[in-house]
C-alpha positions in Angstrom: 160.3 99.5 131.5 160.0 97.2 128.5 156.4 95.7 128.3 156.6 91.7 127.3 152.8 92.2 126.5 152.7 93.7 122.7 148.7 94.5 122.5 148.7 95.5 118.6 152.3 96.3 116.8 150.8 99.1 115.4 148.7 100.7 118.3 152.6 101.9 121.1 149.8 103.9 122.8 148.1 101.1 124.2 151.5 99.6 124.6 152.4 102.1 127.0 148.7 102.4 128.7 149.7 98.6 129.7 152.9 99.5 131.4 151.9 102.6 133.0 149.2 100.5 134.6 151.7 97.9 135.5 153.3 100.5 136.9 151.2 102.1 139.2 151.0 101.4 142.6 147.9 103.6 143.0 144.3 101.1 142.6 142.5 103.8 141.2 144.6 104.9 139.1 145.0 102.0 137.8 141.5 100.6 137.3 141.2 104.0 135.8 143.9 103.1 133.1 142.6 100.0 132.0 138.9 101.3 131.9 140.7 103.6 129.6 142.2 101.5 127.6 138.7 99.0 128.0 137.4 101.5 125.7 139.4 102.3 123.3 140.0 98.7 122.5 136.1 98.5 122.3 135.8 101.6 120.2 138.5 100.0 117.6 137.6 96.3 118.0 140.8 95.3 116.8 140.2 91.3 116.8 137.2 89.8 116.5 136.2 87.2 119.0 134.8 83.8 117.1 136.3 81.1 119.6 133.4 78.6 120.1 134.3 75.8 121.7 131.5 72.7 121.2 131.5 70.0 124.6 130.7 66.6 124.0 129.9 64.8 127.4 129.5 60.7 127.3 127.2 59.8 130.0 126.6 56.2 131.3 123.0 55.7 130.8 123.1 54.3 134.3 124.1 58.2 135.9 121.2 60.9 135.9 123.7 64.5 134.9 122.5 67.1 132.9 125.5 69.7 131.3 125.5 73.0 132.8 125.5 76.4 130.5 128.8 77.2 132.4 130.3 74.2 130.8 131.6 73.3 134.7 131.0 69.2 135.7 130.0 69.2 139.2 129.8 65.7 140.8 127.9 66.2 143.5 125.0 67.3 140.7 125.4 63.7 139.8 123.3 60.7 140.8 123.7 57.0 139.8 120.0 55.7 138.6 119.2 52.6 140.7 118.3 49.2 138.7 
């Protein structure tokens, strides 16, 4: 089975951790794979994670909203202010 997914060019083992678990019919054998390979990719922390993404929201002054930590927009926590 040839993996589309390459993890790390250098690290096959984790290559073939991903296809054996794309493989495997068995759910807890599977979970058990990618808890495996969970760990060893925390062990080696191959990438570092920096992504921070900044949201700027424009707001009529006329609608009470206030951003949410989650970053989701929910309309229904919106309310128009009366004049």
């Amino acid at each position: 089975m040839t993996s589309r997914f390459t993890c790390c060019p250098d690290r096959k083992d984790w290559d073939a951790l991903i296809e054996k678990a794309q493989a495997t019919v068995d759910d807890r054998n599977r979970v058990d794979l990618y808890k495996r390979l969970q760990r060893e990719l925390y062990e080696e922390a191959p990438f570092i994670f920096a992504h921070n993404v900044e949201d700027i929201y424009g707001v009529s002054n006329r609608v009470e909203w206030k951003p949410r930590q989650d970053e989701m927009v929910w309309a229904a926590e919106m309310r128009v202010r009366r004049s």
